[in-house]
C-alpha positions in Angstrom: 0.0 0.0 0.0 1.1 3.4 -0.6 0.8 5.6 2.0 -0.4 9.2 1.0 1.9 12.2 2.1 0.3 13.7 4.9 -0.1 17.6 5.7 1.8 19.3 8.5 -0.3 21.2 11.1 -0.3 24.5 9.6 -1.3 22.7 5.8 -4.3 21.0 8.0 -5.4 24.4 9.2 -5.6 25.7 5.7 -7.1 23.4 4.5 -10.1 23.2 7.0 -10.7 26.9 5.6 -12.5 25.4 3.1 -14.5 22.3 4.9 -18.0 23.3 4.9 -19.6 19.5 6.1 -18.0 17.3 9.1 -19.1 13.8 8.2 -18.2 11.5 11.5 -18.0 7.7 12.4 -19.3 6.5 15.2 -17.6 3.5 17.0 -13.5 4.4 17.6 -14.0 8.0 16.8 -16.9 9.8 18.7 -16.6 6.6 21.0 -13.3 4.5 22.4 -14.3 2.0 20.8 -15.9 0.0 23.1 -19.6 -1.2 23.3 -21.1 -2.3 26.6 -24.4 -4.9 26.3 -26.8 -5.4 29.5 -28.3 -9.2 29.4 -31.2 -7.7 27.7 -28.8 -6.5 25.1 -29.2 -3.1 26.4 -26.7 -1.4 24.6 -24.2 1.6 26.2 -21.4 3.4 24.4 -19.0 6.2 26.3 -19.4 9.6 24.3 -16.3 12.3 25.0 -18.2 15.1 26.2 -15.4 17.5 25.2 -16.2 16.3 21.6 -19.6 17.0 21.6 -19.4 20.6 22.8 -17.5 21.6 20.2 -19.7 19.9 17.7 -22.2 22.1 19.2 -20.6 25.0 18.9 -19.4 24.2 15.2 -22.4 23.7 14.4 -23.5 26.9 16.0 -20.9 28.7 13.8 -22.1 27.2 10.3 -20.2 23.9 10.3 -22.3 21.2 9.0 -22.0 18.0 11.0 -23.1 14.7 9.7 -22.4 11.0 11.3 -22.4 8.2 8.8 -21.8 5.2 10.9 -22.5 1.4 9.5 -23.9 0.1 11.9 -27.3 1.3 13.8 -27.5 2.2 17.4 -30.0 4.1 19.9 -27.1 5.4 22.0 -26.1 6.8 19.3 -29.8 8.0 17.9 -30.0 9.6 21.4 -26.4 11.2 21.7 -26.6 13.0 18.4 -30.4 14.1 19.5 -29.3 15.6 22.6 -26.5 17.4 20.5 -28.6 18.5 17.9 -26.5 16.9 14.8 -29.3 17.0 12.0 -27.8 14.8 9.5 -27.7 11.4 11.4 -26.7 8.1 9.0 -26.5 5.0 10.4 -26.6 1.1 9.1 -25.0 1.4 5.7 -21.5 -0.3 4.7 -21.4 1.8 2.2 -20.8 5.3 3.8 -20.2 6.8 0.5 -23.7 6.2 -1.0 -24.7 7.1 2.3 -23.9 10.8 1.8 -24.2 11.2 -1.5 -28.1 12.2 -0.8 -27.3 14.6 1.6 -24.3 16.6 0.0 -26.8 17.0 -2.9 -29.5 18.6 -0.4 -27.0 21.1 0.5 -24.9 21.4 -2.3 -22.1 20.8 -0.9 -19.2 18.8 -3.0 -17.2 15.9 -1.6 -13.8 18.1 -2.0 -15.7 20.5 0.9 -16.2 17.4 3.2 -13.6 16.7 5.6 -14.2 12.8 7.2 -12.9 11.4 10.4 -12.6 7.5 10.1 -10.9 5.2 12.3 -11.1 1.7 10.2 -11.5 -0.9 7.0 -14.8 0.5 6.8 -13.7 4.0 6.3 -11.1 3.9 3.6 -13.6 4.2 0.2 -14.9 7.6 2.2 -11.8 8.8 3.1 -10.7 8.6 -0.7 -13.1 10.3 -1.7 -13.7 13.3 0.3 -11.4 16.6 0.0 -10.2 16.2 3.5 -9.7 12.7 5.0 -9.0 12.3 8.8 -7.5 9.3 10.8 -8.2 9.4 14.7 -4.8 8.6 16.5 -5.6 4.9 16.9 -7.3 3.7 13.8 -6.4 0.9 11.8 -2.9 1.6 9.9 -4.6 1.1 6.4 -7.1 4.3 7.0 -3.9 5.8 8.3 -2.0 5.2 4.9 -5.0 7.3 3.4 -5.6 10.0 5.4 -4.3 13.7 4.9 -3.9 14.2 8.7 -3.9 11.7 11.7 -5.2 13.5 15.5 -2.7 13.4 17.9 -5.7 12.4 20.0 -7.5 8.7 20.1 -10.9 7.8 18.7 -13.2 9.0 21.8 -10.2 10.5 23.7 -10.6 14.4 22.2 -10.0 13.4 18.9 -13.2 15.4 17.2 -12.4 18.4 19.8 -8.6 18.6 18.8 -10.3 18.7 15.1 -13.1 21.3 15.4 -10.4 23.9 17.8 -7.8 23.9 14.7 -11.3 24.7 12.2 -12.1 27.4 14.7 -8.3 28.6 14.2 -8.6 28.0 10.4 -12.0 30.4 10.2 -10.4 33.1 12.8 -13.4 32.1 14.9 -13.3 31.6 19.2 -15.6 28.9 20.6 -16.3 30.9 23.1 -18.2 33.7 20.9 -20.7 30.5 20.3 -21.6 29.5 23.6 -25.2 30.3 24.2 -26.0 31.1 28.2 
């Protein structure tokens, strides 16, 4: 495989001028990865709160966020509710045709998108989109694809460390978006 040549900080930055939708997986990247199941198959999954409060206030300051996960979850459902992300995908393989309906409905263009990934699943997104994103622990063949790799793990601060460089990138403080 060859691995892509990846952009230094300051490149990231410049190019995040230009992202206009946030398209998100789920499991290793909003979450550490890990799934706990009750007996009932009650389903819980550990959200980084630091994460989602910048999503907020992204979203609060024109970023469009969408999660395109393959597989379905309420916990997920019910996080992105209580964060108020609009565009919520979930139980598709194929991410790809997953947001192809929704980049129409805002006309946005895939080289506008950037995508955070963390495995196999991942890759046929991340080569698409303009700016492709590999949390800190994903799998090393996302990693060989990706324009920028977090310093920060899936569910460890990994979407924060993201959305504080686009707030850099658009000359913007999260703090002018916090609503009392």
């Amino acid at each position: 495989m060859i691995r892509k040549a990846r952009l230094s900080r300051r490149q990231f930055v410049e190019r995040l001028k230009n992202i206009k939708l946030l398209a998100l997986d789920v499991d290793g990247v909003l979450t550490d990865d890990s799934i706990y199941f009750g007996p009932d198959g009650f389903e819980l999954k550990r959200f980084n709160i630091s994460d989602g409060f910048l999503m907020k206030l992204a979203m609060r300051a024109g970023l469009e966020v969408a999660i395109v996960s393959g597989r379905y979850s309420t916990s997920t459902e019910s996080r992105m509710k209580d964060l108020g992300v609009k565009h919520v995908m979930q139980g598709m393989k194929e991410k790809t045709a997953m947001l192809e309906p929704l980049l129409a409905k805002l006309k946005i263009d895939f080289s506008e998108v950037a995508f955070v990934g963390n495995d196999l699943l991942d890759i046929k997104l991340a080569g698409k989109v303009g700016l492709p994103i590999a949390v800190n622990d994903a799998h090393r063949s996302l990693k060989a694809v990706a324009s920028y790799v977090t310093g920060r793990k899936g569910g460890q601060g990994a979407i924060r460390e993201i959305l504080e460089l686009y707030f850099k990138a658009r000359g913007l403080d999260p703090k002018d978006f916090i609503v009392g």
